[in-house]
BADO-342725 format. One record per residue: x, y, z of N, C-alpha, C in turn. Coordinates in steps of 0.05 Angstrom, whole numbers, plus 5000, padded with zeros to 4 digits. Example, Ala and Ser with C-alpha at 12.3 -4.5 7.8 and 13.67 -1.06 7.14 Angstrom:
<pts>
[[5264, 4886, 5156], [5246, 4910, 5156], [5264, 4934, 5156]]
[[5257, 4955, 5142], [5273, 4979, 5143], [5258, 5001, 5157]]
</pts>
This chain:
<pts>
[[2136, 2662, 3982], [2128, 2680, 4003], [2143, 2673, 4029]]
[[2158, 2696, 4048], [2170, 2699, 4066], [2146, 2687, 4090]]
[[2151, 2666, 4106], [2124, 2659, 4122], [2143, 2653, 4153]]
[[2131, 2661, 4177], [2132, 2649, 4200], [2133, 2623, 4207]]
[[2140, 2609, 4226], [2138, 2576, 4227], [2107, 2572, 4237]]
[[2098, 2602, 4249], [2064, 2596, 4239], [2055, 2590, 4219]]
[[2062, 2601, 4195], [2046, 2605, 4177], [2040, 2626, 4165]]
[[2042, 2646, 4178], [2041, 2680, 4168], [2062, 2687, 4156]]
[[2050, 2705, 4139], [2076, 2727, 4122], [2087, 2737, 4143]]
[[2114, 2735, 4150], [2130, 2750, 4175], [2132, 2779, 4162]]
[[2141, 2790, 4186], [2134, 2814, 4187], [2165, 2826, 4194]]
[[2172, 2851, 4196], [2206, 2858, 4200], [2195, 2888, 4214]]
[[2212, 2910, 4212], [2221, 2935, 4222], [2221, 2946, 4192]]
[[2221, 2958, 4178], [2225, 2981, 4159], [2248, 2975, 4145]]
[[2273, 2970, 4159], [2293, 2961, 4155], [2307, 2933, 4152]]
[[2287, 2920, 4160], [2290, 2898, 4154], [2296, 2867, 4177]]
[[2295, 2894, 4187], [2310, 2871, 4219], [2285, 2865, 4237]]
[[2289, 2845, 4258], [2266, 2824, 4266], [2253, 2861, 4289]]
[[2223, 2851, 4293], [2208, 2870, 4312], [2222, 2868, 4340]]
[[2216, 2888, 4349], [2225, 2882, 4379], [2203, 2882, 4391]]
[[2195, 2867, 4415], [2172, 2867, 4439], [2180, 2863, 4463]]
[[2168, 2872, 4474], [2168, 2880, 4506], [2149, 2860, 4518]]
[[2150, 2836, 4545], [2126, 2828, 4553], [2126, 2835, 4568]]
[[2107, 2851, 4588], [2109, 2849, 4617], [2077, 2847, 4632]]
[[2084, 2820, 4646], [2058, 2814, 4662], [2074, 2797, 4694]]
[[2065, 2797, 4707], [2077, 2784, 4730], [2070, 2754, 4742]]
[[2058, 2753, 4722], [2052, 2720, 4718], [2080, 2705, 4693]]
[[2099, 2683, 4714], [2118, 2677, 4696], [2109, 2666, 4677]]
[[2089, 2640, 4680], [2079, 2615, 4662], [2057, 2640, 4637]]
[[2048, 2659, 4644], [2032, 2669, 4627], [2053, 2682, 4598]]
[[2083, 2699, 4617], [2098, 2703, 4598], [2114, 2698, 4575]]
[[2119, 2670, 4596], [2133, 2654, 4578], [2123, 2645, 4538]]
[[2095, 2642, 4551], [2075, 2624, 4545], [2074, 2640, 4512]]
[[2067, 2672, 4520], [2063, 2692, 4510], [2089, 2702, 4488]]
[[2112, 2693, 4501], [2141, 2708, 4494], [2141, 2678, 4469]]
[[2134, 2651, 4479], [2141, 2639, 4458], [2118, 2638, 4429]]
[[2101, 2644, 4438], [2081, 2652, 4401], [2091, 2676, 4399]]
[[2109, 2693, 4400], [2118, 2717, 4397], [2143, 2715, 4379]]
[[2154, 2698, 4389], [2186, 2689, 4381], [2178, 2668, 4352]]
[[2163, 2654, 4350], [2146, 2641, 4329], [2143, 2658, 4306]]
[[2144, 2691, 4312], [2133, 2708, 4289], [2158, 2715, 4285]]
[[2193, 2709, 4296], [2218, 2713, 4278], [2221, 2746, 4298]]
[[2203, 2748, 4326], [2209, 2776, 4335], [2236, 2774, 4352]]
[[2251, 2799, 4362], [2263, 2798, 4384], [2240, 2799, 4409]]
[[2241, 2779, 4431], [2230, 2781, 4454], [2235, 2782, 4479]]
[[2234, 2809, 4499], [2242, 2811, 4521], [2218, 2808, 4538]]
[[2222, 2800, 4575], [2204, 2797, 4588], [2212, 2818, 4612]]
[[2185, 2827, 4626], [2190, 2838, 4652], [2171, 2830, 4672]]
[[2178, 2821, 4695], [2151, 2822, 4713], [2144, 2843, 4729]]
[[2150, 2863, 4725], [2136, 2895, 4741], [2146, 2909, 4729]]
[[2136, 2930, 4744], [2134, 2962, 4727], [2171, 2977, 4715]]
[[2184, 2967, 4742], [2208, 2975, 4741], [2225, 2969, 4722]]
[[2228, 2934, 4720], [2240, 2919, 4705], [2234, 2924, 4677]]
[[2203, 2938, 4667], [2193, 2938, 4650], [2211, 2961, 4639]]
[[2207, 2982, 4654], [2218, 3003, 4647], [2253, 3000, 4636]]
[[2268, 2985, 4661], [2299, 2986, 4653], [2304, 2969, 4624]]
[[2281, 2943, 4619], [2288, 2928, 4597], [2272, 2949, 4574]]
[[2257, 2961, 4579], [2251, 2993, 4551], [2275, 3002, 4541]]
[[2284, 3006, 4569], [2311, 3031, 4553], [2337, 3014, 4545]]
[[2336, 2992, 4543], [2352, 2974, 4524], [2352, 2962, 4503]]
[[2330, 2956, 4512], [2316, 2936, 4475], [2298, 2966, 4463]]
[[2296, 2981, 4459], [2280, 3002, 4453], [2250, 2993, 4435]]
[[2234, 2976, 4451], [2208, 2955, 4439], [2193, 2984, 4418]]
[[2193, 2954, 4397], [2167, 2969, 4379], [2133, 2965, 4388]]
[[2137, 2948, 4405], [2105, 2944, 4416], [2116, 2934, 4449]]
[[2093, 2945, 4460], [2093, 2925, 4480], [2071, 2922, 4499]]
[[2071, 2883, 4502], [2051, 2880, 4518], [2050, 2875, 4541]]
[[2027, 2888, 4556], [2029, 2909, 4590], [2008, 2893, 4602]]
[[2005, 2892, 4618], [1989, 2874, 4642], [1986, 2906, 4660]]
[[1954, 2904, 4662], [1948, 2927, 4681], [1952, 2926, 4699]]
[[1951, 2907, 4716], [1958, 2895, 4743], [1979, 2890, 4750]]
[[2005, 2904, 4762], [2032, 2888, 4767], [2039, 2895, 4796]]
[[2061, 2884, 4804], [2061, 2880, 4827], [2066, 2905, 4847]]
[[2082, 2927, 4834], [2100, 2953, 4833], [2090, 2973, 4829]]
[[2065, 2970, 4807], [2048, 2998, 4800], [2031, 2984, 4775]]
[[2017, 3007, 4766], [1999, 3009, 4753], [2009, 3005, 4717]]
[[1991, 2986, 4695], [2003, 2995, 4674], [2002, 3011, 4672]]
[[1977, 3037, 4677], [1983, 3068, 4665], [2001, 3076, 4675]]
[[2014, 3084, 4694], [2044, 3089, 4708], [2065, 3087, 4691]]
[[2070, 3053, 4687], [2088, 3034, 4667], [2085, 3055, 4637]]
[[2059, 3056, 4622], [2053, 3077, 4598], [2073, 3094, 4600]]
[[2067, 3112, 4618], [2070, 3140, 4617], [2104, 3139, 4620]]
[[2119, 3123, 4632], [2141, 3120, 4639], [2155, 3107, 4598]]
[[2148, 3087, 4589], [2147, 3078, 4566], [2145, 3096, 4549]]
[[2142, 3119, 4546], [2130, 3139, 4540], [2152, 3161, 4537]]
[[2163, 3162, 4553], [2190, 3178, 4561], [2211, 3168, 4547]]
[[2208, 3140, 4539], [2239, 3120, 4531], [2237, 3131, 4504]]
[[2212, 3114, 4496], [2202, 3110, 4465], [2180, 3128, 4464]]
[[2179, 3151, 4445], [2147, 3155, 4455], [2127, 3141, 4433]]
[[2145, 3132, 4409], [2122, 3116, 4384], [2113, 3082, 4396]]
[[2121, 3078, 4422], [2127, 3056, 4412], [2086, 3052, 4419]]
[[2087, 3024, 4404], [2056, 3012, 4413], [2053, 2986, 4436]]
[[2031, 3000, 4442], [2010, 2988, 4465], [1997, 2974, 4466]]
[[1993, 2948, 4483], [1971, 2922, 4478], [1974, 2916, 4506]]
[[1946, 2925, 4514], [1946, 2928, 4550], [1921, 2902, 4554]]
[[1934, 2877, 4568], [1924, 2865, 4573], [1907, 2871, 4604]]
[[1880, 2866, 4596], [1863, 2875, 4622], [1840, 2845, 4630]]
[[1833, 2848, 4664], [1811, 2824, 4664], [1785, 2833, 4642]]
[[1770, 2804, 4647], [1750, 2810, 4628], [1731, 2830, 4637]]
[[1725, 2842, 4666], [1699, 2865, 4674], [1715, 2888, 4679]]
[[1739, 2883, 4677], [1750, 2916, 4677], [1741, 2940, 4658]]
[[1727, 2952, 4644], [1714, 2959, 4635], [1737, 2988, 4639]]
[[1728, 3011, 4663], [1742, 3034, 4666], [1774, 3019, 4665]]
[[1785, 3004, 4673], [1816, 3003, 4654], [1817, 3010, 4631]]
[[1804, 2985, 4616], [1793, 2996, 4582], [1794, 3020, 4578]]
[[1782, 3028, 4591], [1774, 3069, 4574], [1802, 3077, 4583]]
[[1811, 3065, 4604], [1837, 3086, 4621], [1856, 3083, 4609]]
[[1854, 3056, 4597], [1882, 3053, 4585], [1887, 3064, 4550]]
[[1859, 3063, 4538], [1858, 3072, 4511], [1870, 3109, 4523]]
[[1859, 3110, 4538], [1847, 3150, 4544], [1880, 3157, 4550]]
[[1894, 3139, 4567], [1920, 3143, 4571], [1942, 3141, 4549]]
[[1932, 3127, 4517], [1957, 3123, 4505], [1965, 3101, 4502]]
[[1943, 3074, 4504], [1951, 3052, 4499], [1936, 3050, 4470]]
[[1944, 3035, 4457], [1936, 3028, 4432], [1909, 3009, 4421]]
[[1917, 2978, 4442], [1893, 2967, 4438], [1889, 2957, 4464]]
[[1872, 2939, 4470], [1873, 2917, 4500], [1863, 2893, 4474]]
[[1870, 2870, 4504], [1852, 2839, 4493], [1848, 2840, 4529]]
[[1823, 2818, 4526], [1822, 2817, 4562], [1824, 2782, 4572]]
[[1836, 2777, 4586], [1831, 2755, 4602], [1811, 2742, 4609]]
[[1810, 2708, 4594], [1831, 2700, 4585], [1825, 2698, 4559]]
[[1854, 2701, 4543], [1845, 2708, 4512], [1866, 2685, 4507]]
[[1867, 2687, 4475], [1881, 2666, 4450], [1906, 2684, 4439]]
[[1924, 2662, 4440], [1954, 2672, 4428], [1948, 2689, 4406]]
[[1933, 2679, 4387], [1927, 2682, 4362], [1918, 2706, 4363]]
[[1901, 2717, 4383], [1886, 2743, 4381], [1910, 2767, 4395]]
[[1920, 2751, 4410], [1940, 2776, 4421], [1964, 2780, 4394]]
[[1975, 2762, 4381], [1985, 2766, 4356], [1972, 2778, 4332]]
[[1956, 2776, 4334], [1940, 2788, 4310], [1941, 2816, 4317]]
[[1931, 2823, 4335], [1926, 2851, 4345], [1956, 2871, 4343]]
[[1972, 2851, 4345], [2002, 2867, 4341], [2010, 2871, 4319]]
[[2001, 2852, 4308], [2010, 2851, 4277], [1998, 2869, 4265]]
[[1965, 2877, 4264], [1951, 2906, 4258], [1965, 2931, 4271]]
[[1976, 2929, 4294], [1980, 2950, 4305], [2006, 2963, 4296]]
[[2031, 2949, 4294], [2056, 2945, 4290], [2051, 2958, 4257]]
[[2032, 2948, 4234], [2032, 2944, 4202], [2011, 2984, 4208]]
[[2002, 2988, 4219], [1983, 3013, 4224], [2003, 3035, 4233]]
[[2013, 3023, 4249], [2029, 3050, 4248], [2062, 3059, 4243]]
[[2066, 3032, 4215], [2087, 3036, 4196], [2106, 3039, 4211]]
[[2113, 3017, 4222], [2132, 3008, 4250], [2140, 2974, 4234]]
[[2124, 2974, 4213], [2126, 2940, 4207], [2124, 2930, 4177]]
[[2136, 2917, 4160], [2130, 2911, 4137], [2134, 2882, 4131]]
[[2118, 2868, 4115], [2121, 2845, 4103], [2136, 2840, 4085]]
[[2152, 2807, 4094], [2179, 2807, 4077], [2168, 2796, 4048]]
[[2146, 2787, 4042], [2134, 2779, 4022], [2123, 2806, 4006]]
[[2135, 2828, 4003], [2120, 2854, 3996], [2133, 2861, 3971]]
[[2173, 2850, 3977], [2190, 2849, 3964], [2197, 2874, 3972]]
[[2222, 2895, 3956], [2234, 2914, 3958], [2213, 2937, 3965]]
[[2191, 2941, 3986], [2173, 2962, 3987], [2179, 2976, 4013]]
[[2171, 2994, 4015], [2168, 3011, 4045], [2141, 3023, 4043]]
[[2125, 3016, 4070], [2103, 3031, 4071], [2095, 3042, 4100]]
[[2089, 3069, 4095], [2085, 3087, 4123], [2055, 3102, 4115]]
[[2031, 3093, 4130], [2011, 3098, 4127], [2002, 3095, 4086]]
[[1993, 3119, 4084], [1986, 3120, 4053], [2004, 3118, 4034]]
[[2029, 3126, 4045], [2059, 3121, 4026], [2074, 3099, 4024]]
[[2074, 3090, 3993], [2084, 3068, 3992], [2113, 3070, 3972]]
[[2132, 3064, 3976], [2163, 3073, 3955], [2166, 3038, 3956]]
[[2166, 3032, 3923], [2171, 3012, 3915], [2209, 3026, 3905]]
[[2228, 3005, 3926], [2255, 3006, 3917], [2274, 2997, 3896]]
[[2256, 2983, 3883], [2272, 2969, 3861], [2253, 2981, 3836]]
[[2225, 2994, 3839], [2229, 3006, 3811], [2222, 3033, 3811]]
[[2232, 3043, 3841], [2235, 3071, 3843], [2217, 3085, 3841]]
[[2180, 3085, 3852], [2166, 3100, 3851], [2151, 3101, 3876]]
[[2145, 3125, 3878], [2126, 3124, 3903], [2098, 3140, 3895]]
[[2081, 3126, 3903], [2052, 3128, 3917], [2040, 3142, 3936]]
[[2027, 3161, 3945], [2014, 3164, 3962], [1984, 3169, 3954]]
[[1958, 3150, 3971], [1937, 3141, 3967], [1924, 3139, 3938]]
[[1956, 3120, 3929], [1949, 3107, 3899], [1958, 3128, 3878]]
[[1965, 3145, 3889], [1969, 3164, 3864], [1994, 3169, 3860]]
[[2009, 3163, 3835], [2043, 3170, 3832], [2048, 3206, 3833]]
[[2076, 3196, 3858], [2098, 3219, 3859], [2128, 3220, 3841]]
[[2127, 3246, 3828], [2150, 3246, 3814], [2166, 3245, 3829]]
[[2189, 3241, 3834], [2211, 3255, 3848], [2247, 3249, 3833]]
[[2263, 3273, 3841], [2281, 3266, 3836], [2294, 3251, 3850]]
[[2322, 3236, 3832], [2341, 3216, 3853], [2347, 3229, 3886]]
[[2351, 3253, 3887], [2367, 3261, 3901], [2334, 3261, 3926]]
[[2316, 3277, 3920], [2284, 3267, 3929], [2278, 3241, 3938]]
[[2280, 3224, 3921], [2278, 3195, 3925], [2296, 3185, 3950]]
[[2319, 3184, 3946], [2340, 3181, 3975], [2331, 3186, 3994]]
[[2321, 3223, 3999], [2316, 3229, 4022], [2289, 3224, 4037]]
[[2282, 3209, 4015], [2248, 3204, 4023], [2252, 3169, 4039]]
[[2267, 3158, 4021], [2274, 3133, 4025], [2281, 3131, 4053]]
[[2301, 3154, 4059], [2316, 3152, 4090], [2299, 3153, 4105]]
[[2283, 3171, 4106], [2256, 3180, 4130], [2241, 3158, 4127]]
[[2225, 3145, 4105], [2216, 3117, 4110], [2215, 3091, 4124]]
[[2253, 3094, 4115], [2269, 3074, 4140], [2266, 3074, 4170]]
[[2255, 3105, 4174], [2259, 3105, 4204], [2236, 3120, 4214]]
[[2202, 3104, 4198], [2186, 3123, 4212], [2184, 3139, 4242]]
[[2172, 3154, 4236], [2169, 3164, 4272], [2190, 3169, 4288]]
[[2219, 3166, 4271], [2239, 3170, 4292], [2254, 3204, 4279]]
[[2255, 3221, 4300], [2267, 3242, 4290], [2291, 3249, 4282]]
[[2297, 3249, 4259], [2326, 3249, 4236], [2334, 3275, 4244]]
[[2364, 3287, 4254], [2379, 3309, 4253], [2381, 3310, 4217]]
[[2385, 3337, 4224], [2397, 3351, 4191], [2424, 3333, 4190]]
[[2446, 3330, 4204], [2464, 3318, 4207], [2473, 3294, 4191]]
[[2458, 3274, 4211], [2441, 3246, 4197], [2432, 3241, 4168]]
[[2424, 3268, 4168], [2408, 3263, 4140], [2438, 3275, 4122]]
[[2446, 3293, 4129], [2461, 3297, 4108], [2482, 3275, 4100]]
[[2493, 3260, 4125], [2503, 3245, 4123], [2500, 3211, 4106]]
[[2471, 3210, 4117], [2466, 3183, 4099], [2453, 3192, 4067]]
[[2444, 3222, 4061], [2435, 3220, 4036], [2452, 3235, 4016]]
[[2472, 3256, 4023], [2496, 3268, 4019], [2526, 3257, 4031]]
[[2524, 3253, 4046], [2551, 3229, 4043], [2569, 3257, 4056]]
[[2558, 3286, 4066], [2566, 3303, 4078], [2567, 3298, 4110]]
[[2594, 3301, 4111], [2601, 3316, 4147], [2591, 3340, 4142]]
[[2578, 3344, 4173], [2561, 3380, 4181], [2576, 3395, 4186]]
[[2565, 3416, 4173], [2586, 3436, 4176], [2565, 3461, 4154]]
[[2556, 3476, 4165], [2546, 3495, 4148], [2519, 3494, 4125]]
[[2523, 3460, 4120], [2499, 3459, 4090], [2475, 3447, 4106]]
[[2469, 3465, 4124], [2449, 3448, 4135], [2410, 3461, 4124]]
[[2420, 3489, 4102], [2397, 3504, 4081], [2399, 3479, 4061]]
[[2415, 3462, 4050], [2414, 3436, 4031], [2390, 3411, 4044]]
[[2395, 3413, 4068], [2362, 3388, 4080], [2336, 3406, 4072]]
[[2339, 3432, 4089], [2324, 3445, 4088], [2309, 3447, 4062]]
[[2319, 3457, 4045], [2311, 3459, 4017], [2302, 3442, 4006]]
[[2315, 3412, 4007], [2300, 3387, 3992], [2272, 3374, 4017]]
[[2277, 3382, 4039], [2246, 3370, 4057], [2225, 3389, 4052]]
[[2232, 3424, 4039], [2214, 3436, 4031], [2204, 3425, 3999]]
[[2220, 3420, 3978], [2212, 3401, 3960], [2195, 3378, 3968]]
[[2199, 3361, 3970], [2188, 3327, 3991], [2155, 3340, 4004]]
[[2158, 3360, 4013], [2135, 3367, 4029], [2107, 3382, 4004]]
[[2123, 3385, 3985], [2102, 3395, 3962], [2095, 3380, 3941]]
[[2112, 3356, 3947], [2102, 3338, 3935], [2084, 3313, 3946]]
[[2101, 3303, 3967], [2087, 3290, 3983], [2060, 3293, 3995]]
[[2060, 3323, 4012], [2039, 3329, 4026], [2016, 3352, 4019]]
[[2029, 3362, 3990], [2005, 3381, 3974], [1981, 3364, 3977]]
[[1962, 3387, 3979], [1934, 3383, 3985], [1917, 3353, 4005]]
[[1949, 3348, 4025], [1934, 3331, 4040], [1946, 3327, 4068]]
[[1947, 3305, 4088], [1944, 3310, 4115], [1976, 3317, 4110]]
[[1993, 3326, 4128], [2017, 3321, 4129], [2026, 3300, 4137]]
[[2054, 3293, 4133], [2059, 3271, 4142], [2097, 3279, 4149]]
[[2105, 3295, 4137], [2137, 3304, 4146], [2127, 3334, 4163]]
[[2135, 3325, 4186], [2139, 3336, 4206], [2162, 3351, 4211]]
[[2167, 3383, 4222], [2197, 3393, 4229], [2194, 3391, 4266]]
[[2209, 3389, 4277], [2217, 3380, 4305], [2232, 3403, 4309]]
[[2219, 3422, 4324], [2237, 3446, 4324], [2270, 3447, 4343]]
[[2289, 3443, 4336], [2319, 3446, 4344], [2325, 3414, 4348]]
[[2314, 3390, 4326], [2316, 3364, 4336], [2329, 3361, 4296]]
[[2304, 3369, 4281], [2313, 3352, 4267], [2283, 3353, 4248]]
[[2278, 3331, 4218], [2253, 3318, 4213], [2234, 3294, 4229]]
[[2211, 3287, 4223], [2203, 3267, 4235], [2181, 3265, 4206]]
[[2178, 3233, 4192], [2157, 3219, 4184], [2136, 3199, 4191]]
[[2115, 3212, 4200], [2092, 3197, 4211], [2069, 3196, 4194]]
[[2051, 3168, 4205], [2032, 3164, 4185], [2009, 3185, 4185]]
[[1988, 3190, 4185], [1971, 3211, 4183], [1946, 3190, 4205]]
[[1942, 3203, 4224], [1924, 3191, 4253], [1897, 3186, 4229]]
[[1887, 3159, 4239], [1868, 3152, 4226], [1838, 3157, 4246]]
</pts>
């Protein structure tokens, strides 16, 4: 089993590469503190101490989670959100609040944050909570899972070529399989026809862009017959695969 120098099954990106996180609180010794049980789980870790910084280090490291301090020196975390929001809009939320803040809590769930912990809390609990959050919304997979990809109810085992959704086998063809595979790789992020033709046809664009079309209308009758959807069209962008809101 693939394990952290914690002790945990580490965890990756879809693709295989380490998580990215965002810290931003304006307390240094709290960050640090924070950035190193973070780095422990094999993540990439960036720090910010206000709203701004928070923002310019978003639009570089493009974070798969990040944790927000309501209180900063510059503005508000909901501010910081909404701005976060604009960079990334999948990315996830872990809004650190005092312990009687109570209307933060609601403000910050109501605004688009994902979870809170409140002050003062345990490494352990603020990791934990990312690790649910990050594995929930198929942003995250265990390297101990072996050759799998999983995005909500869908699970594509890669080495013996079958996929699942809520336990129940999908046929698909090779050419199906690829393109399902690709959108897996990159939940939540919206794939051009382009892209796609490129990584699953091995086509420069130019005209076959009824060839995506055609096989995501396949994929979608298989995949999403008689249940929530989960392949999304992005009108003049492209596809998008997301898990189904629980």
């Amino acid at each position: 089993m693939n394990t952290t120098r914690s002790g945990r099954p580490a965890l990756t990106r879809p693709d295989g590469t380490p998580l990215r996180v965002l810290v931003v609180d304006d307390d240094p010794d709290l960050a640090e503190v924070l950035s190193g049980a973070l780095r422990y789980e094999g993540w990439q870790i960036r720090t910010a101490g206000d709203g701004a910084s928070a923002v310019a280090a978003a639009r570089e490291l493009l974070p798969d989670a990040v944790v927000l301090d309501v209180m900063l020196p510059d503005t508000d975390g909901f501010a910081v959100l909404r701005a976060l929001h604009t960079v990334k809009a999948d990315v996830c939320v872990l809004f650190l609040t005092a312990r009687d803040a109570v209307e933060d809590r609601i403000k910050g769930i109501t605004a688009g944050g994902d979870d809170y912990v409140t002050k003062p809390f345990s490494l352990e609990e603020v990791v934990a909570r990312l690790r649910g959050l990050l594995r929930r919304a198929g942003m995250a997979r265990q390297l101990d899972e072996g050759p799998r990809l999983t995005v909500g109810d869908l699970v594509m085992d890669e080495e013996a070529r079958e996929v699942t959704r809520g336990g129940e086998l999908i046929e698909l063809s090779p050419t199906e399989f690829e393109l399902l595979r690709f959108l897996m790789r990159n939940p939540r992020r919206v794939l051009s026809k382009a892209q796609i033709l490129d990584r699953v046809w091995s086509y420069d664009f130019g005209g076959r862009a009824h060839v995506v079309e055609l096989y995501i209308s396949y994929l979608r009758r298989k995949v999403d017959a008689g249940r929530e959807p989960m392949i999304h069209t992005v009108r003049g962008a492209g596809y998008v695969l997301k898990p189904v809101a629980s």
